[in-house]
Phi, psi and omega in degrees: 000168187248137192317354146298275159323333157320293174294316160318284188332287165299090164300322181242122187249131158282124194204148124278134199258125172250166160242193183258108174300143201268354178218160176276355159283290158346315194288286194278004159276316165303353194261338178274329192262002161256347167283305183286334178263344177317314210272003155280358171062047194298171185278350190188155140287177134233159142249141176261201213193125175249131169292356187298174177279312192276340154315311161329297169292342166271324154351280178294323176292323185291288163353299217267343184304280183309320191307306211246030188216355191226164167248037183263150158244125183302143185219141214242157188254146183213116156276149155302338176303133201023057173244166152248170206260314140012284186292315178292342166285337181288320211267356180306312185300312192325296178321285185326322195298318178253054206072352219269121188246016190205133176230189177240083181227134174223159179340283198065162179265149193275133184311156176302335153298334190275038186299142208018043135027045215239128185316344181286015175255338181300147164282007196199134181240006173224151203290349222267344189265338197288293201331311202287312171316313202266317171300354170239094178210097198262191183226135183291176187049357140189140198320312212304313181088238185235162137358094174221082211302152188223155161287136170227163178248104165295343157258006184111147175244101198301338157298335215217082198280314172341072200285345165294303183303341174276342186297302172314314186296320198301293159325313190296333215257356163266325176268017169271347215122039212249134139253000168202182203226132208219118191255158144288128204316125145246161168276307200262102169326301178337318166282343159284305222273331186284321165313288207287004158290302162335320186264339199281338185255343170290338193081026174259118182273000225254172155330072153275140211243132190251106176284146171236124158255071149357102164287098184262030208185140162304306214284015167285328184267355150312294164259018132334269185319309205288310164300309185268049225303154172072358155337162175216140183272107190291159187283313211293324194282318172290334182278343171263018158265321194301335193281337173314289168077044199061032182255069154355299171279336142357268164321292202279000179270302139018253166346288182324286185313264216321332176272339192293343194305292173325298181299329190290324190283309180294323170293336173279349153261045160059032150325119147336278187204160153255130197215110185241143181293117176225028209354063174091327159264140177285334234269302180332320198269294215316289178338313191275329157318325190283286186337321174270008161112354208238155179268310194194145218322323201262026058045284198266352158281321183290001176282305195289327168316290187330000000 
């Protein structure tokens, strides 16, 4: 479905984020833990996307997975990093071809095998130029073309310390053709709300979707730093993993309670959609649906009606 019609559909959107598993064993633990999160009835996936070659592929192999094996719709991440404009139109036609009708598109980063790099090989060094590329990209059979979601950051874009000049790059990068907005995991609601003010007065109108990532683990805050460069960790979060005292189940009960507080709040400030980071696991999200009361998405939009 297209992310538009989604959003019609939906007032309140629920969504999950996976990444592409590296073995084919992996492949199908994930397909169990995407089966299971299936019956909370989100409104959409995701996959994230590596510039590496076999990253790529399990990317696009997993998408076409969910496309044709689920009734989820999938939404696929796409960077600029180490593309030509060549490749990135093969891999769009790839989509289209296979139902898949929504990207992500972002900047991105050069893999970590790939020590210097250099971006001047990219066709693109911005997200805001990929968004203009996939929009004028067509899909047979509807005008719209695809689905196209962009990243915001509530805390700043570790690239861009200027926070006006960043507001700016941000707007450019939404008027190229954004239909919507994905924020990055935050702790504090407040840096969600003070962002989507920030876009309310740039005059960006379109859907922000508020990321959540559940702390189940120390070493979670670990891939924390690493997935969210410039993430900013609040001391109330370190001090109830410290409290914790290396007890793991602990930490994911912590953790749970603390995003669900976060959801609780934000559906009650009229959050757009929620979109949790789930690294690959059901039990955080399911756990936090239950702690709110819900069976399942569409649940917690009629909860958000009430």
């Amino acid at each position: 479905m297209h992310i538009l019609d989604i959003f019609h559909a939906h007032p309140t959107t629920f969504s999950f984020e996976f990444f592409p598993p590296k073995t084919d064993k992996a492949s199908d633990e994930l397909f169990e833990t995407i089966a299971d999160l299936q019956e909370l009835k989100p409104s959409f996936v995701s996959v994230t996307y590596g510039a590496g070659g076999s990253t790529r592929e399990r990317t696009h192999d997993l998408i076409v997975r969910i496309q044709r094996e689920t009734d989820l719709t999938a939404v696929s991440h796409l960077t600029c990093v180490c593309h030509s404009r060549e490749e990135l139109g093969a891999i769009l036609d790839r989509y289209a071809g296979s139902g898949i009708e929504n990207i992500l598109a972002l900047g991105g980063d050069p893999p970590r095998n790939l020590a210097g790099y250099d971006r001047a090989q990219d066709a693109f060094r911005y997200a805001s130029e990929l968004v203009d590329f996939i929009r004028g990209h067509a899909i047979a059979g509807d005008p719209r073309g695809f689905g196209i979601g962009v990243a915001g950051f509530p805390e700043g874009h570790p690239g861009t310390p200027n926070r006006l000049q960043e507001m700016d790059n941000f707007k450019r990068k939404v008027d190229a053709g954004a239909d919507y907005i994905c924020t990055q995991l935050f702790f504090k609601n407040e840096d969600f709300y003070d962002f989507r003010e920030r876009c309310e007065l740039a005059g960006i109108k379109v859907p922000i979707l508020a990321g959540i990532m559940p702390v189940t683990s120390r070493e979670t805050l670990t891939r924390i730093a690493e997935l969210a460069l410039g993430a900013r960790i609040p001391s109330g979060v370190l001090r109830g993993v410290d409290r914790c005292d290396g007890d793991n189940a602990g930490v994911a009960k912590f953790g749970i309670h603390w995003a669900t507080e976060q959801c609780r709040d934000l559906l009650d400030n009229n959050v757009r959609g929620l979109h949790f980071y789930t690294l690959n696991r059901s039990h955080a999200t399911r756990r936090i649906y239950e702690n709110l009361g819900v069976k399942d998405s569409e649940s917690l939009v009629a909860r958000a009606r009430a």
